[in-house]
Structures are given as C-alpha cells and as structure tokens.
C-alpha positions in Angstrom: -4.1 2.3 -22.1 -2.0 0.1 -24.6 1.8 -0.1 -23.0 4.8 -2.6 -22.8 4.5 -5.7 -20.0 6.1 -4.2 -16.6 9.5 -5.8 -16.7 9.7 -7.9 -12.7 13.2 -6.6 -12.0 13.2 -3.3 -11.6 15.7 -0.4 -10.6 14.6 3.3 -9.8 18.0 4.7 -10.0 17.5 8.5 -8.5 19.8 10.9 -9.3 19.0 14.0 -7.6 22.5 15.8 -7.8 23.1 19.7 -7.1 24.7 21.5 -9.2 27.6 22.8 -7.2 29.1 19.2 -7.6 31.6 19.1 -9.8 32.4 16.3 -12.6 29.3 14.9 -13.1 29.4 11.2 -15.2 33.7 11.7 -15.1 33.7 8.2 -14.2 30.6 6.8 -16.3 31.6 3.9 -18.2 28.8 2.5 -20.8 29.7 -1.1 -20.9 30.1 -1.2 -17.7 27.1 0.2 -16.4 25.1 -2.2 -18.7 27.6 -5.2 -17.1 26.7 -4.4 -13.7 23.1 -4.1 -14.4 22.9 -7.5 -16.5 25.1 -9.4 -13.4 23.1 -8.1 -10.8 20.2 -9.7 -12.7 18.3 -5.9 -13.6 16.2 -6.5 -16.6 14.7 -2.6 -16.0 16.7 0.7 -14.8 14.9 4.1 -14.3 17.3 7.0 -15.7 16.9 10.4 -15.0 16.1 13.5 -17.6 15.3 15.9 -14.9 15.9 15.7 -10.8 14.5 17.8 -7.8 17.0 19.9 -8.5 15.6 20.9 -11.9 19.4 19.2 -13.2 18.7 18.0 -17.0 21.5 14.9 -17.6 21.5 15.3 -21.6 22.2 17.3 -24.1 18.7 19.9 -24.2 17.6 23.1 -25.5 17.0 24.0 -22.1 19.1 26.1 -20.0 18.9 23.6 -17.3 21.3 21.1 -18.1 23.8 20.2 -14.9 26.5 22.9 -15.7 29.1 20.0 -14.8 27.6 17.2 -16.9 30.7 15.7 -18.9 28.9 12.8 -20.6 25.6 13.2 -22.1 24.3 10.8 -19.5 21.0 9.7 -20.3 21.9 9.2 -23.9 24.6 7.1 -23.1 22.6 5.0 -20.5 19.7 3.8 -23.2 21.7 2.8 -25.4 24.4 0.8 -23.5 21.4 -0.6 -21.9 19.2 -1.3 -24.6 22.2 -3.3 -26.0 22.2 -5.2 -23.5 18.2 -6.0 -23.6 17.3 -4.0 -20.8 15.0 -0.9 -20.4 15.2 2.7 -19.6 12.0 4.1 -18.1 12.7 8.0 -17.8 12.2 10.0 -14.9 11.0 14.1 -14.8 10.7 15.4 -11.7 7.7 18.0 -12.1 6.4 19.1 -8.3 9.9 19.8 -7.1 12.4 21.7 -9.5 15.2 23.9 -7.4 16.3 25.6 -10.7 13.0 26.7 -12.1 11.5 27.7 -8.2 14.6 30.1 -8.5 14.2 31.8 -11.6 10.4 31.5 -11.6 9.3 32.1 -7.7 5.7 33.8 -9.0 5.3 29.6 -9.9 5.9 28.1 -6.5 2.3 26.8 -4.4 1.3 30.3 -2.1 -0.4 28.6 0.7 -3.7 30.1 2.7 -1.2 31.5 5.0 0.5 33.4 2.5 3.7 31.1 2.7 5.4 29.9 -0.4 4.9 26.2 -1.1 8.2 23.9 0.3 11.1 25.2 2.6 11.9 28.5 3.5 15.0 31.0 2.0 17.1 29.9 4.1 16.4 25.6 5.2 18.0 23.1 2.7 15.1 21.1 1.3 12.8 21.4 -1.5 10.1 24.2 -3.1 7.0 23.0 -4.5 6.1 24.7 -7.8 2.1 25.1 -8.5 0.9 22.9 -11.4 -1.8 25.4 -12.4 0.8 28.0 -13.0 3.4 28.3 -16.4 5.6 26.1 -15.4 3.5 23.1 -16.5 4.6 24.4 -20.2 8.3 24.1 -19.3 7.3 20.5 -17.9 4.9 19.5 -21.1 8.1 21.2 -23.0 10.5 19.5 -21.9 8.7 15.9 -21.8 8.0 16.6 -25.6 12.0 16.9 -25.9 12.8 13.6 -24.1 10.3 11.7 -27.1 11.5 13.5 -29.7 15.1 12.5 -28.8 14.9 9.2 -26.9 13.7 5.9 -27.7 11.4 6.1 -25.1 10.5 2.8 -23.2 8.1 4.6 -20.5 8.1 8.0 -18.4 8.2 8.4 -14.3 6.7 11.9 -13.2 7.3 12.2 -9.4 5.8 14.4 -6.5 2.2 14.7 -8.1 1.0 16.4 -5.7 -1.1 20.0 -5.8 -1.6 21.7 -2.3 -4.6 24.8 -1.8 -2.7 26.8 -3.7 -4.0 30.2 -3.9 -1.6 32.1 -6.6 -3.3 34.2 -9.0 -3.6 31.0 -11.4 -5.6 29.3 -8.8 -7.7 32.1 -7.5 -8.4 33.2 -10.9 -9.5 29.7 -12.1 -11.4 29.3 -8.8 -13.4 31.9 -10.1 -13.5 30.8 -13.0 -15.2 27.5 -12.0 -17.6 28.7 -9.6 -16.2 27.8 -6.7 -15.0 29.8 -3.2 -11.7 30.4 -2.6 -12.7 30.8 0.8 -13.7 27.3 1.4 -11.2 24.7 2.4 -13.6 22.2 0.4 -13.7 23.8 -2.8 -9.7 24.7 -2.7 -9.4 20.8 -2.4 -11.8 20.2 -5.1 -10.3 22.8 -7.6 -6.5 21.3 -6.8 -7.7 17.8 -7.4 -9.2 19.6 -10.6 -6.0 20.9 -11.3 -4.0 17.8 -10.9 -6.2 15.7 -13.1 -5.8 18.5 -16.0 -2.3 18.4 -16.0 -1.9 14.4 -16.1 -4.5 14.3 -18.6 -3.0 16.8 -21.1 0.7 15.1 -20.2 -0.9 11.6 -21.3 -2.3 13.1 -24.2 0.9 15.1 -25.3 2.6 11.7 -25.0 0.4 9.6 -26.7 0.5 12.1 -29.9 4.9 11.1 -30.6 4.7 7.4 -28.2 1.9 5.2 -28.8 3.0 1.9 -25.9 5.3 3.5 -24.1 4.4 2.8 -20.1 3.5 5.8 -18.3 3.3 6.5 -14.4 2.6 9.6 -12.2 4.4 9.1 -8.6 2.3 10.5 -5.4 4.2 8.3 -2.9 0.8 6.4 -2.9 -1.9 4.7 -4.2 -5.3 4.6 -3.0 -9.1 5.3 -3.9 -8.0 8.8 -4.7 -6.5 7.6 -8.5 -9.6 6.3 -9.6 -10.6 9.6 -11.7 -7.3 9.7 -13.3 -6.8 5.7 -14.3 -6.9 6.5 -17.6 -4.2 8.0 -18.2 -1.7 5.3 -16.0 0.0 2.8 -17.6 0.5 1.0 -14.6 0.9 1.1 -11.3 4.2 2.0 -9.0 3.7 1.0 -5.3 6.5 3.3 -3.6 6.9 1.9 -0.3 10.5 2.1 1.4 9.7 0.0 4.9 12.5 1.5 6.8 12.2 5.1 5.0 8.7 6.0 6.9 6.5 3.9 4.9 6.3 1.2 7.3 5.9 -2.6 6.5 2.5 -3.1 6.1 1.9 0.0 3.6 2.6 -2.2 0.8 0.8 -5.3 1.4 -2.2 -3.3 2.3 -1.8 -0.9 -0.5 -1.1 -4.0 -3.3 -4.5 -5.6 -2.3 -6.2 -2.2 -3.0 -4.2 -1.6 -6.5 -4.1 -5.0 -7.6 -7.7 -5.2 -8.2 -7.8 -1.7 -10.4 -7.1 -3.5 -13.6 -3.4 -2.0 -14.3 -0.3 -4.3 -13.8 1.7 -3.2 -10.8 5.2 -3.4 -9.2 6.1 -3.0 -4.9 9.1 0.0 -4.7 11.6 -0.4 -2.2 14.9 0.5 -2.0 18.3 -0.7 -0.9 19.3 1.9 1.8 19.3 1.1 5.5 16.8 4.3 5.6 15.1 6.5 3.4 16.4 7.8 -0.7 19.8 9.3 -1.0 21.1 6.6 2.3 24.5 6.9 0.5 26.5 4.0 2.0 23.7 2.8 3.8 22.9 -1.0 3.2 19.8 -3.3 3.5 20.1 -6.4 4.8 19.5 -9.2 1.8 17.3 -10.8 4.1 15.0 -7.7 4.2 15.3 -7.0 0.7 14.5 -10.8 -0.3 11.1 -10.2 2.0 10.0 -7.3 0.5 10.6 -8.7 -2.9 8.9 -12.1 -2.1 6.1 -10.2 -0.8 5.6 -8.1 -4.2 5.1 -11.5 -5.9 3.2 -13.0 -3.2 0.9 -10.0 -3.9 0.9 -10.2 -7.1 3.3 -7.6 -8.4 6.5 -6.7 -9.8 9.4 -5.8 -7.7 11.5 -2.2 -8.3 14.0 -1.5 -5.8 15.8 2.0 -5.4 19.4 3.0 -5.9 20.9 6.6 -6.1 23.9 7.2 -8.5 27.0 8.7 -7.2 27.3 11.6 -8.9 30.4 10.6 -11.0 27.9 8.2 -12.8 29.8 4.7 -11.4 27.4 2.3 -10.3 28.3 0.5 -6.3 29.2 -2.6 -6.7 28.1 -4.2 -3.5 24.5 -2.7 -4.0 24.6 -4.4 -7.1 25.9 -7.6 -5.5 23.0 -7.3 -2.5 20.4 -6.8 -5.7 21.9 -9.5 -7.3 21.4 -12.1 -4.9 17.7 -11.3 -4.9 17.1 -10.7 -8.2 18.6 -14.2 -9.0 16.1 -15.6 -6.7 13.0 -13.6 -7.9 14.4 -15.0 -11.8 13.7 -18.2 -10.9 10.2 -17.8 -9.6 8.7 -15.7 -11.8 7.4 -18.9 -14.0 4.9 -19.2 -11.1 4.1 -15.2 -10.8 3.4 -14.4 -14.4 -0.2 -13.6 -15.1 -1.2 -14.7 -11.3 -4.1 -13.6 -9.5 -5.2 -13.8 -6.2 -7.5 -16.3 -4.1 -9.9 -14.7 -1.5 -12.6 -14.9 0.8 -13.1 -11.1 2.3 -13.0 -8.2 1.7 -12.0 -4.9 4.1 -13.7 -1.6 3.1 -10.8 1.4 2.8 -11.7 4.2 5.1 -9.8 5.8 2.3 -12.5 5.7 -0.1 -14.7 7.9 1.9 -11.4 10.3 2.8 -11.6 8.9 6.6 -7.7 7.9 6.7 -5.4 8.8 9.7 -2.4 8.0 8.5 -0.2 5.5 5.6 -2.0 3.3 6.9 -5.3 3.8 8.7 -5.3 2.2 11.9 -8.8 0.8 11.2 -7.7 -0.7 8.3 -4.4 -2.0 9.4 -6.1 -3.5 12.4 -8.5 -5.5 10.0 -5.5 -6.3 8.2 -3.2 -7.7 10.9 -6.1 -10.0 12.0 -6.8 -11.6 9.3 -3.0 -11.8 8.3 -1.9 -13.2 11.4 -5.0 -15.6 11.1 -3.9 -16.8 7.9 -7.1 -15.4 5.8 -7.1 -14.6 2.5 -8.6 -11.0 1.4 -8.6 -7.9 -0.4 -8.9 -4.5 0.0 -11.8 -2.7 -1.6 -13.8 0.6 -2.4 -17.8 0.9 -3.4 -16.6 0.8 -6.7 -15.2 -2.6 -6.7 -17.2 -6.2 -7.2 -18.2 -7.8 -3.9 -19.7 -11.1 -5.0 -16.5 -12.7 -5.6 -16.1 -12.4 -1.5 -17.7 -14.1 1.6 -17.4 -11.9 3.7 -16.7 -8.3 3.8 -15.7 -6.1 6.6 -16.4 -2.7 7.8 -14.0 -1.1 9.8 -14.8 1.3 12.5 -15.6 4.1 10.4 -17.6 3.5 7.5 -21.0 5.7 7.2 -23.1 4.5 5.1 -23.8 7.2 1.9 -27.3 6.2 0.3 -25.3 4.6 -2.4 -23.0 2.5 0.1 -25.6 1.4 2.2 -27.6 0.3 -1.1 -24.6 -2.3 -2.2 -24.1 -3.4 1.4 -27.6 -4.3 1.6 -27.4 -6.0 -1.7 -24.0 -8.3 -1.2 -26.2 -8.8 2.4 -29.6 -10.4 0.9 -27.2 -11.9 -2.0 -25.5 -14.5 0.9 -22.3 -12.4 2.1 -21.8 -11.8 5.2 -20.9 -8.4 7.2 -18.5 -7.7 10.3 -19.1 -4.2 11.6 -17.4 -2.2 14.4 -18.4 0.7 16.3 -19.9 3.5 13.8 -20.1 1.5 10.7 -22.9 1.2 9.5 -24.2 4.8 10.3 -25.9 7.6 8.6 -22.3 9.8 8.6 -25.1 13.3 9.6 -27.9 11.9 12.3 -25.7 8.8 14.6 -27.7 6.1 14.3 -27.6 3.0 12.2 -29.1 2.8 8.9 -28.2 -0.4 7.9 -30.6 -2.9 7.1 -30.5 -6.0 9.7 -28.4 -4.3 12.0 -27.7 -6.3 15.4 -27.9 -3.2 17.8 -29.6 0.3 17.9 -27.4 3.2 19.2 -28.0 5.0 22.5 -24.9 7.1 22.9 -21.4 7.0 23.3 -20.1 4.9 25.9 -20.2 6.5 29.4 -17.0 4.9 30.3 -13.8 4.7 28.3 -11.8 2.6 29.2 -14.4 -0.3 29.7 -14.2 -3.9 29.9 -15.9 -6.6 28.5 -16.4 -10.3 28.6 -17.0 -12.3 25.6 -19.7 -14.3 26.0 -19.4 -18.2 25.7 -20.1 -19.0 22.6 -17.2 -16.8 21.8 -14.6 -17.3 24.2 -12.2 -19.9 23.0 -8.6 -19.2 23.5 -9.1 -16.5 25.8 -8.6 -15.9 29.7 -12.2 -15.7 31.6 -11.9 -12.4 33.3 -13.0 -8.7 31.6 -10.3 -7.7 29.5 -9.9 -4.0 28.9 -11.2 -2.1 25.9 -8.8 1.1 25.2 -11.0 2.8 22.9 -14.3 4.5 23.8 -16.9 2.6 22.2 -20.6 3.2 21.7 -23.7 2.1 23.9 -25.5 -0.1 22.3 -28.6 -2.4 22.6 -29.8 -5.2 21.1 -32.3 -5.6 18.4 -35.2 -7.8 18.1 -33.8 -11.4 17.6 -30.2 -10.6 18.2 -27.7 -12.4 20.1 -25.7 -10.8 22.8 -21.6 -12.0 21.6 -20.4 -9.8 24.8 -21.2 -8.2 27.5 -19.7 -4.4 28.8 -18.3 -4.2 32.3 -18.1 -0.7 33.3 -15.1 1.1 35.6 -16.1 2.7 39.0 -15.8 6.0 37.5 -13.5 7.4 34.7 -10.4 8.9 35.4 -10.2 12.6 36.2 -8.2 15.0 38.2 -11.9 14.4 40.7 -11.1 10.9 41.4 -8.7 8.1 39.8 -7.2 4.9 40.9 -3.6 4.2 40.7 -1.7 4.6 37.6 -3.1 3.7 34.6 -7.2 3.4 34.4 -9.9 2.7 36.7 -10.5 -0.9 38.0 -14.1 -2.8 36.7 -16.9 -2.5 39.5 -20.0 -4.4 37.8 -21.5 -5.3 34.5 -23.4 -2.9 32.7 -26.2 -5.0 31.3 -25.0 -3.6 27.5 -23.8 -5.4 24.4 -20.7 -5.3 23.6 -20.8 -7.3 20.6 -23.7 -8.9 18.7 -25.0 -10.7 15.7 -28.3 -11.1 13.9 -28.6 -13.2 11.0 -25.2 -12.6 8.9 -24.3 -9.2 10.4 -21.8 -9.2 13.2 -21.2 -6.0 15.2 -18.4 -4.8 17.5 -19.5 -2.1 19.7 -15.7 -1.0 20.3 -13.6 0.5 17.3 -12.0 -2.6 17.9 -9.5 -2.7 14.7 -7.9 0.9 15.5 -7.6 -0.7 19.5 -6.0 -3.8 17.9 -3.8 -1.3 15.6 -2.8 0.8 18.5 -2.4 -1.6 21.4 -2.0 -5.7 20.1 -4.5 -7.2 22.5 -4.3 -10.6 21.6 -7.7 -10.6 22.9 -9.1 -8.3 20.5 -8.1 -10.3 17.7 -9.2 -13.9 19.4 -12.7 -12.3 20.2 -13.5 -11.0 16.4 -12.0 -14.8 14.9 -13.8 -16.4 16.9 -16.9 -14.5 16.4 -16.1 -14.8 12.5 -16.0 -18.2 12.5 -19.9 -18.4 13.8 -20.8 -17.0 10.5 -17.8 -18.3 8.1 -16.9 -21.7 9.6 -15.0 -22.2 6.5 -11.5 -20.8 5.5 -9.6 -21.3 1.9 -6.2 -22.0 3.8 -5.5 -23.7 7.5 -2.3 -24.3 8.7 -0.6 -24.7 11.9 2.2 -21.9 10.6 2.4 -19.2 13.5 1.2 -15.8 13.2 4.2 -14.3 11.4 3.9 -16.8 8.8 2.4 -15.0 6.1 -0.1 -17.2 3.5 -1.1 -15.9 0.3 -3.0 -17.8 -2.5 -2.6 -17.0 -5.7 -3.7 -19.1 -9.5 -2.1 -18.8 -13.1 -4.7 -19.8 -16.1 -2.2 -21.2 -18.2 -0.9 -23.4 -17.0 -4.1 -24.1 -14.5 -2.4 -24.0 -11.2 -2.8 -22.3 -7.9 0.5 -21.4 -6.0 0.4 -21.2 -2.5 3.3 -18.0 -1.2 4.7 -18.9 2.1 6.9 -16.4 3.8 8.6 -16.1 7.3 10.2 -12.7 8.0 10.2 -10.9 11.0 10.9 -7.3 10.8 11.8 -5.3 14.2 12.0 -2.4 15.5 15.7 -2.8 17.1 17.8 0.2 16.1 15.6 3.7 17.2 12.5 3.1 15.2 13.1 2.0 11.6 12.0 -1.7 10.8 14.4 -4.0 9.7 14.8 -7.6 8.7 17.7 -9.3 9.2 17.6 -12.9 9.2 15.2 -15.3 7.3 13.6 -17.5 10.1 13.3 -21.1 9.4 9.6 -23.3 10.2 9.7 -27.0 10.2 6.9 -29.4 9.9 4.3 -26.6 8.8 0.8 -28.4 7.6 -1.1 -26.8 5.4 -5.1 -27.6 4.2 -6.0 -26.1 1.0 -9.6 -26.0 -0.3 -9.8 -27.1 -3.5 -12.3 -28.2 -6.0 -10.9 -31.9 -7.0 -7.5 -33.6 -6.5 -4.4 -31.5 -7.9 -2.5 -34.2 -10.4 0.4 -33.1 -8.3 2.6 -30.9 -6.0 5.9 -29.6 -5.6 8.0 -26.7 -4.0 8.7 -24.3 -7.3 12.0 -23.4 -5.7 13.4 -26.8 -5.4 10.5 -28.6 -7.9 11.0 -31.0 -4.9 7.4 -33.2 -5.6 5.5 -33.8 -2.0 2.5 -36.4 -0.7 -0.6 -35.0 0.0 -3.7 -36.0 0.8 -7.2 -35.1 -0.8 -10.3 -35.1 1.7 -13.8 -33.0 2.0 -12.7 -30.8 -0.9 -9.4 -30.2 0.8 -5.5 -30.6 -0.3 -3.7 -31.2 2.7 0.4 -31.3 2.4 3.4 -30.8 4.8 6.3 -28.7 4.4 9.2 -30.5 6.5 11.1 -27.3 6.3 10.4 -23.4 4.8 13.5 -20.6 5.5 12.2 -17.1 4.4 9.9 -18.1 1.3 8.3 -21.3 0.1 5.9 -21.5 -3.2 3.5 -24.6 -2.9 2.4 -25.6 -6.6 -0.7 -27.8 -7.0 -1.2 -28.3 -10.8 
C-alpha cells in the first residue's frame, strides 16, 4: 500500500476526555503547541477526531461533538503543526465509543452468556460496540468527514477487536455463512470474518478521497494473526507500554516478528510511570532513552504516548523528558534509516499455530532470553516466512507439526539448517508421537515424575555444577533413536509428591538414574525432552540456559557477534545499503521490578573495556562510535572484526564501513 515514510519521532497524544469536563481547549494556544512540539524535538503528533468517549474535537455534522469544546481543536492542531513541518496522524476510536453505546445499546457485542460487551450499568470503564452491527456506518461516516475536511497525513483506528458476539447481526450472518453459532470455533472464525470486512471496506473507503495517506488499525498487538489483513496496513504500530502491563520484552520480541512482514514499523511507549491517562505520572529519561534505543536497535521508529489535559495546554516537563530523548534519537537516526537486521536463528511463534499463553508466550520468551542473554542474533518467524537466510531455527516446546509445517522443516533440514526442539515439538498435534523426519528420540509417555532431575552429559557440561539439577516442568519420556547421542541423562525422585507421601517442603529428593534421555541429538536435530524454554521463562535456572548453549554450540560452533559484555548487555546487528555499513546496537539497561510489580529503568549502567568480535566478510575501511564519530583500532582475523569499547553508558552504535 503506497503511504508517506513513518516519521522516527513520534507522539500519540490521547485525548480521551468525558464530557462532563468543562472548558475543553480554554487554554489551547496554536503557536505554542507547535513550539513545544518542535523544542521537544516531535517531528510526528497523533491528534484526536474521536475518543473512547465517542467526544468529536472539531467542528462535525455529528451530534457528537464535546458539548464543551471552545476551540475547534483538531483544526487548529494541523495547521499550527503543519506550519511548523510536523505531521498530524488522526485518531478514531471505533471498538469503544461511550456516546454511541448510550444512544445505540442494540450495537454493543452480546456475549454467549447473554452479557453486553464491556462494563456493566453501573462500573466506570468502557462498552464495546459490535463491528458487524450499524454502527460501522457512523464509523465509515464519520472517517469520510475527517478526509473531506482535513489534510489528512494518516489515520489511527484503536481497539480492533471483535469478541463472539452473538447480536442478531452476527447470528444472522452466521447463518448466513454456513457456519454454527453453537460452536466456539466457528463464532471465532465468523468474528475474525467480521473484523477483516470492516478494515477492508475502511481501507477502501479511504483510498477513494486519500491516495498515500498512512493507515493503521490498533489491537494492542501484532502477531501472526494480521497476516490476512496486511493489505490494508500502511504500517505497523508496536504498542507496548513496559510498565503499563506490556512488560519489557513484548516489544523486542514482537519487533523481530513485525519487522520481517514487509511494512515499516515504529515501538509505542509512553511517558507515564504506569499505564495511558498516568496524569502526573513521569518516566524516568533513562527508561524512556532504553525503550527508544531499543526501537532503533530493532529496526523501528519510536512513538511515545502523552495525554492532553483537557484544557488543550501541552506539560511542559513531559515535553522536556521527550526532548532529551528525542534529541538523542536525532542524532542517530543517519545510522537507522533504511537498516536491516543481521541474523543467524530463527524461533518459531507458538502464535502462529494460536498456542500463546500470554503477551508473551513463555516458550517463546524463554527462547528469547537465551539467546538474548547469550548475545545471538535472531528473528522471530511463522511458516509463512523464508528460513534459508537462518542457521538455525528453533522450535519451542509446542510446535506440532501440520503436514505443511513438518514439509518446510524437513526441507530447511536436508537444505543444511539446523533444528533445536523441546519437549512436544516436533509432533503430530492429534496421535503424540513425533513425525519429524530425523528425530533424535521416539516418545513413550509422559514423564512419570515431575519434578525430575537430570545431568547433562559431558560433552555438554561446561559452566555448570556436576550434581542433577532439577527440571520444574514435567517433560516427556523419551528414548533414543538409532544413531543418536544421549546429551543428558533423567534422574528420577523417590516418588512424586502427594498428600500419600512427600519429603519436606518443596519436591521430592533424587533416588537414582532412570536410564532415559533427557536430551539428544542426531545429525543436525537437537532435542530437549523438558519444555525447557517455558522452565527457563518461569523459573531462570541458569542451568537451563548453560545446558541448551552449550548443546547449540555442538551443531553451530560459530556465532556472528562474541563479546565478553555480560548478559544484560544487549547486541543487535543491523546493515544500511547505502552507505554499505553494518552498525553494531549496544545497550545496557536494567529494568527492575522495585516498586510493587511495574518495571522500571532508572539509571543507564556504564561497561568498560567490553570486546567485541564481529564476523565479517573482509576488512571494514574503518570504525567509529556514531555517537561521538570517535574512530577505534581494530583488528581483522579469520573473517572476524575484533574492536574494544573502553567505555559504553546506556547505548553505544559501532559503525564498520
């Protein structure tokens, strides 16, 4: 879809603002709104048409408009900005509108149960309108109004999101289709239906008055699930507030999905201590500077969310804390632009096969921590994606092979890659057993015992204590196949803990080994007989993660980045075309758990004398820090750059060119 670059600095400036408030834009100044926005470095600002509370902040045909609105707001914010050079994406709130879920219940999501979608009569919170019913008209309607009277530089619809509705729209056209209203599967398939309709026939109606504007529909996420609505996306908008339940490794994990789905792509996170609408509540820069380094470090733009007070006068400390990021990601962006990313493996999503288990699947997330923390470089990827690009790929936990699946597995297999396979990966998803070709193991069962032990074998065991180390996940009983090698060994418990018998206060001490695998390989196919990602998710063994490296590294002794950087040092590798360069992202933030749950960064923490080994193809003509342009030694050996870094505080960019 043709639209306008993604600007890098980016503010989503909600504005969800009831409409018993009084004196709505009183103290809205033009110029200065534009100032503000142009000192704090903003070269992007999301304005509102229409909020959660179904508000309109503009002059409309619609009887929506705030009843309190004294300037005509949006108006008033493109052009002062648009003077200034900056853009005005627009936002429409469709899935949540307060005014119209009043005067239109009959168009609110009916659940299964009978319930009306979204809070009840009498909670304060939001109603979720059905987007098979009318209302989509008012929302096409009222879009059509915006790009008839706006110069109109993209649109943001938020809450995309259709439950099993069962209104008389949806039961009707579940009918209609064929399909059961009974069934939990088919609701699920006619509101995915649904969904794609309406962004389909939005994207149309848009394209007919705006031929480049961007274009974005907001879920809160973006995953494997998108894929049959691309099309009509701009781009992509990766909301992920750390502290405001999203966690921070949503949107690392989430970028190296999107990044490789063809649209450009910006990280959203937001200013408040929490969650949207913190008034008062203030990031620390140094958190805000990670999250924005780590946007470009994936690839991406940054966006970072505001609220408006709802006399229209921008905060000027927010704009301050901005600011002093923005300035920073200014400078680097010479080094971003056009950038793509250097990698060796590849995790399969759980998410493409609808196996997810939370923001971030704990299979996944465990894959991702380990090879983070190890300094790897890798993607995220569904069946859909091209595999040859990678040397290895990994399959976490979960992933049943479909015919289809277990054809292209087989396939990147025979073609060289190899595979890393835990626990039931690499199944038929109906019958238990594994149906992949070259598989180390067979499957008898599942595990007898749970918790277990096991001892890596030899081979394997660098770095880690010689004892049996506990596995907290039940795991699968395996045995070896003809020709494989044995990369672990179970030790069972004396019995399993029940009300019948226990041991003290945890789990049951390890009697004697139980002559099964508990790892193994054959050829290029490793196997993990644990669902030893989710353990590593859930509980941070350093074992777990010492046991799979090191088992890795039998069958990929080579690695695109070394370093002696510590495990919170995070190493991305990125290269620009033009000029031919690779840049080298090195960041060092810590976030923490401190203050009752929510993460938080507070401090950039400095690393001195951090060596890094790149593998390269010839001799870079030179290399420098892009922040400081500061030109280092290096030396060139076996393919390899190697350079040090006397110092790096919070985020370093290595340039060879």
């Amino acid at each position: 879809m043709k639209a306008l670059p993604l600007a890098y600095r980016q503010v989503h400036l909600d504005f969800h603002t009831s409409e018993q408030i009084a004196g709505i834009g009183a103290e809205f100044d033009a110029a200065g709104f534009a100032e503000t926005l142009t000192q704090a470095h903003v070269n992007s600002v999301t304005c509102f048409s229409k909020c959660h509370h179904g508000m309109i902040y503009h002059e409309t045909e619609f009887p929506a408009k705030h009843p309190h609105l004294e300037v005509n707001l949006l108006a008033e914010q493109i052009e002062a900005c648009h003077a200034a050079g900056i853009r005005v994406p627009i936002y429409i709130s469709v899935g949540l509108d307060e005014y119209q879920a009043r005067e239109h219940p009959e168009w609110r999501e009916l659940s299964v149960e009978g319930k009306l979608g979204g809070a009840p009569p009498l909670a304060a919170g939001w109603r979720k309108l059905c987007f098979n019913s009318p209302y989509i008209d008012y929302v096409v309607a009222q879009t059509t109004e915006v790009l008839e009277n706006f110069e109109v530089d993209g649109l943001f619809f938020d809450i995309i999101h259709q439950g099993q509705c069962l209104c008389r729209h949806c039961l009707s056209g579940m009918e209609t289709a064929g399909l059961d209203p009974e069934s939990e599967a088919d609701r699920k398939r006619y509101a995915a239906q649904v969904l794609a309709a309406f962004k389909q026939r939005l994207s149309a109606a848009i394209r007919e008055r705006n031929s480049d504007c961007n274009i974005f529909y907001n879920a809160g996420h973006v995953g494997p699930g998108i894929r049959e609505t691309l099309d009509a996306y701009s781009h992509l908008e990766l909301e992920s507030l750390p502290s405001g339940g999203w966690g921070y490794d949503h949107f690392p994990v989430t970028a190296r999905y999107a990044r490789h789905l063809g649209l450009d792509f910006l990280g959203m996170t937001g200013k408040f201590q929490k969650s949207w609408a913190d008034f008062g509540g203030f990031k620390d820069r140094a958190a805000l500077e990670y999250e924005c380094f780590t946007a470009l470090a994936e690839c991406g733009k940054c966006s970072i969310g505001d609220q408006l007070h709802p006399r229209g006068k921008l905060d000027s400390a927010t704009y301050e804390l901005i600011g002093s990021v923005y300035a920073s990601v200014a400078e680097r962006e010479p080094w971003c632009d056009g950038a793509a990313p250097v990698t060796e493996i590849a995790i399969f999503t759980p998410e493409a096969l609808g196996l997810e288990d939370g923001r971030v699947d704990s299979s996944l997330g465990g894959a991702y921590r380990m090879l983070l923390e190890d300094h790897y470089q890798f993607d995220i990827v569904d069946g859909e994606m091209d595999w040859s690009r990678y040397r290895a790929l990994i399959l976490p936990d979960k992933i049943c092979l479909t015919p289809d699946l277990r054809q292209k597995v087989e396939e990147y297999v025979a073609a060289g890659g190899v595979a890393a396979l835990s626990h039931r990966s690499g199944m038929d998803p109906e019958h238990g057993q594994f149906v992949l070709s070259g598989m180390p193991v067979t499957c008898d069962r599942e595990a007898p015992y749970s918790p277990d032990y096991v001892v890596p074998a030899a081979a394997v065991a660098e770095g880690i204590p010689a004892s049996q180390h506990v596995m907290y996940e039940r795991g699968l009983q395996v045995r070896l196949a003809s020709g494989a090698e044995s990369l672990g060994e179970v030790w069972q418990p004396y019995f399993n803990r029940t009300y019948q018998h226990f041991c003290s206060h945890f789990h049951t001490p390890v009697d004697k080994a139980s002559g099964f695998p508990a790892a193994a390989q054959l050829g290029s196919i490793l196997y993990f007989a644990h669902p030893i990602f989710s353990a590593y998710y859930r509980h941070g063994s350093r074992m777990y993660r010492q046991w799979f490296l090191n088992c890795l590294r039998r069958v990929l002794p080579e690695k695109l980045v070394r370093t002696n950087a510590p495990t919170t040092a995070h190493l991305t590798l990125t290269h620009q075309a033009e000029p031919a360069r690779a840049v080298l992202h090195l960041l060092h933030y810590i976030p923490e758990n401190r203050y009752g749950g929510a993460p938080t960064v507070e401090e950039a923490l400095p690393l001195r004398d951090v060596e890094v080994s790149i593998e390269y193809p010839r001799p870079p003509g030179r290399i420098y820090r892009a922040e400081s342009e500061l030109f280092l030694p290096f030396r060139y050996t076996n393919g390899r750059v190697i350079v040090q870094l006397d110092e790096v505080v919070g985020h370093a960019m290595l340039v060879l060119e």
